[in-house]
C-alpha positions in Angstrom: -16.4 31.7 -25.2 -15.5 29.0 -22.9 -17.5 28.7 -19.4 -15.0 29.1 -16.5 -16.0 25.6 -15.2 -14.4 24.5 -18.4 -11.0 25.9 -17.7 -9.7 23.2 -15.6 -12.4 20.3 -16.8 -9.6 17.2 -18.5 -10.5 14.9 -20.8 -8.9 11.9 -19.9 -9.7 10.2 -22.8 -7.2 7.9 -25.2 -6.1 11.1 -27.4 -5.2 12.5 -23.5 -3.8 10.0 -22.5 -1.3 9.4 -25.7 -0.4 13.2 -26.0 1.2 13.3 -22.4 3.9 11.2 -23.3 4.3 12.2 -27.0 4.5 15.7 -24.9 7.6 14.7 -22.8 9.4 13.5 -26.1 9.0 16.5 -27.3 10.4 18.3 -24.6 13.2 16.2 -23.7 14.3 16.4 -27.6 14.0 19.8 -27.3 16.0 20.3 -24.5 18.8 18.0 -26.0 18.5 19.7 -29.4 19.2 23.1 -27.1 22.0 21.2 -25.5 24.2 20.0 -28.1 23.8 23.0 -30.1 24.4 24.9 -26.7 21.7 27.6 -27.4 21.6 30.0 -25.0 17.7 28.5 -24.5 15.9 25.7 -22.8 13.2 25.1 -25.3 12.9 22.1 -22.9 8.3 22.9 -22.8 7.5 22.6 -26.3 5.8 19.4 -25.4 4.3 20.9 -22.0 3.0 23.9 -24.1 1.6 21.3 -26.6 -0.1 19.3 -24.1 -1.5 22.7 -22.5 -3.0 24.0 -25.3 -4.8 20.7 -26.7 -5.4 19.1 -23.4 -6.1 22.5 -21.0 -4.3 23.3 -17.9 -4.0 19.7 -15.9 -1.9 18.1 -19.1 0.1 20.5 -19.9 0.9 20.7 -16.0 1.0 17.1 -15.6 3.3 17.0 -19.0 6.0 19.9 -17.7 6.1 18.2 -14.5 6.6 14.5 -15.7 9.2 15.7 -17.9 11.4 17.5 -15.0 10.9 14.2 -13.0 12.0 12.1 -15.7 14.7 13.9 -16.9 16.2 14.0 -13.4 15.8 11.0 -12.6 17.0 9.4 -15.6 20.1 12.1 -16.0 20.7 12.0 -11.9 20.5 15.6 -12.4 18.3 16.6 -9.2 18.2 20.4 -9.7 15.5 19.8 -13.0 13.5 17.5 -10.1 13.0 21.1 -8.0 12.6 22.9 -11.6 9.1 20.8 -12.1 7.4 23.1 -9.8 8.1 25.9 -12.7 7.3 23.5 -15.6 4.1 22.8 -14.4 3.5 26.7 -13.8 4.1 27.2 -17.5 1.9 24.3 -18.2 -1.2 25.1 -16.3 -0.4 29.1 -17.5 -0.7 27.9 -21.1 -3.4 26.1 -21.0 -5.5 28.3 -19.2 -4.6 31.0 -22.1 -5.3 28.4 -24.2 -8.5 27.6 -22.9 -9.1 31.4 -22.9 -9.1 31.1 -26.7 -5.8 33.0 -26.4 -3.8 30.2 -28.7 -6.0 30.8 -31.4 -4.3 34.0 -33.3 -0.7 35.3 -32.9 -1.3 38.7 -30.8 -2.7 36.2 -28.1 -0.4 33.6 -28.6 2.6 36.1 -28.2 0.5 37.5 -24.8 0.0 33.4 -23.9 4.2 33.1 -24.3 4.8 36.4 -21.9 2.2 35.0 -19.5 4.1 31.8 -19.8 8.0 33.1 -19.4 6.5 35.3 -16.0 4.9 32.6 -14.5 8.1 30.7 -15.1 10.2 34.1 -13.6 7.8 34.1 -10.7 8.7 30.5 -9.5 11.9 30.0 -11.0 14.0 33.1 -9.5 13.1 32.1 -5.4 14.7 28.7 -6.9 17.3 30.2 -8.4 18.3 32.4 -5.6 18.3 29.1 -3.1 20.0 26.8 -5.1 22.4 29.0 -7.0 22.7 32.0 -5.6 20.5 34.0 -7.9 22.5 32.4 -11.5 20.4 30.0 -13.7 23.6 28.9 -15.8 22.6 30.5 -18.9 25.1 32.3 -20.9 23.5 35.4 -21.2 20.8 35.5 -18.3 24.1 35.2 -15.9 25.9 38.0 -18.1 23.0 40.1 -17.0 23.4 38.8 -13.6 27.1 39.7 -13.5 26.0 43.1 -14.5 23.2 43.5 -11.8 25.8 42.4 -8.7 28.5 44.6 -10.5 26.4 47.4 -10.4 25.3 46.5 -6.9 21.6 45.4 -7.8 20.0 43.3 -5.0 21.0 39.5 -5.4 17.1 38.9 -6.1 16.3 41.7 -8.5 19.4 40.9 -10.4 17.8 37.1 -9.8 14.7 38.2 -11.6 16.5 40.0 -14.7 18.4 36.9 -15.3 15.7 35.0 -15.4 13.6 37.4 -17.4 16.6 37.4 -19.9 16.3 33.7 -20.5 12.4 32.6 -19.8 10.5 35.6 -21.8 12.9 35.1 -25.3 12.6 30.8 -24.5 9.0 31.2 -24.1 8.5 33.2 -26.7 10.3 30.7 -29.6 8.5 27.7 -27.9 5.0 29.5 -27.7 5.5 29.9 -31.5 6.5 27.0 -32.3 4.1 25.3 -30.4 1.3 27.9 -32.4 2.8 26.7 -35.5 2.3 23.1 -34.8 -1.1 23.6 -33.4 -2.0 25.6 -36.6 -1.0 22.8 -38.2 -2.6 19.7 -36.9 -5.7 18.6 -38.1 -9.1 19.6 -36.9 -10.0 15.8 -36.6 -7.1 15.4 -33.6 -7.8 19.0 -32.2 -11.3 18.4 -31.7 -10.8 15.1 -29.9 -9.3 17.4 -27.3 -11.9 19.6 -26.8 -13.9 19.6 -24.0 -17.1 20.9 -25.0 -17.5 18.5 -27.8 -19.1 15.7 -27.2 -18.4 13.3 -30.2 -15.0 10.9 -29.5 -15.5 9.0 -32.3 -12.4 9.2 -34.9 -14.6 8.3 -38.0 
């Protein structure tokens, strides 16, 4: 079991430092990929959740954040610049699941991705509610919107749904995904990330 103390403690070390931007390619293909297929899904924090679970809570909130800031800067598109501030919710979420040992078999991995698409519901909808009037401009988070306003919900509840409706599925294929290519690494690179080990030798 890891010490509380641990759940924040970074390694900044060269394996750290590489993953965060490997992390924001990741994220920014994945938000293309999601964009030109026009998925009703961000999957724009498979990098974030990446960095989160190998490098703990500061990376992955460093690496969601970055690739908001990025994104919008490079795209001109300053709505994802606000949207950082629920990017790196989801990042520090993850990793402190992660450094929970929840990452390490699928029932906790599947809890990880609901804590991860509430945390980004929690930040997200206030956001949503300023800048768009409660829509996030997904297909079928708005439908449900539509629905809530129809059926004279309050503008904030029908906020949250929405949001719900797009965040908990998203976070649950990323969370997944990102399991899957966790799973798959070798223990050589995980355990450079670790920060109880000690040894940061590669040989």
């Amino acid at each position: 079991a890891i010490r509380m103390s641990n759940i924040f403690k970074t390694k900044l070390n060269a394996a750290c430092i590489v993953l965060i931007p490997a992390c924001i390619g990741i994220n920014y293909l994945g938000k293309l990929f999601a964009s030109v297929l026009k998925l009703p899904l961000r999957l724009d924090s498979i990098g974030t959740c990446i960095g989160a679970v190998l490098g703990g809570p500061i990376i992955g909130a460093v690496c969601g954040a970055a690739n908001n800031l990025i994104y919008g800067f490079t795209t001109g598109d300053t709505i994802t610049l606000v949207y950082a501030l629920t990017s790196l919710g989801i990042g520090v979420a993850v990793g402190i699941m992660a450094r929970l040992g929840q990452m390490e078999k699928l029932p906790g991995a599947i809890l990880s991705a609901c804590v991860a698409g509430l945390t980004a519901v929690v930040i997200s909808t206030p956001l949503n509610i300023i800048f768009w009037g409660g829509t996030t401009g997904n297909v079928w988070g708005d439908a449900v919107f539509a629905w809530s306003q129809a059926s004279r919900m309050p503008v904030f509840l029908g906020s949250l749904l929405d949001e719900v409706v797009v965040d908990v599925p998203d976070k649950l294929i990323t969370i997944l995904v990102v399991y899957a290519i966790v799973k798959g690494l070798p223990g050589k690179l995980t355990s450079m990330y670790d920060v109880d080990n000690k040894v940061e030798r590669l040989d």
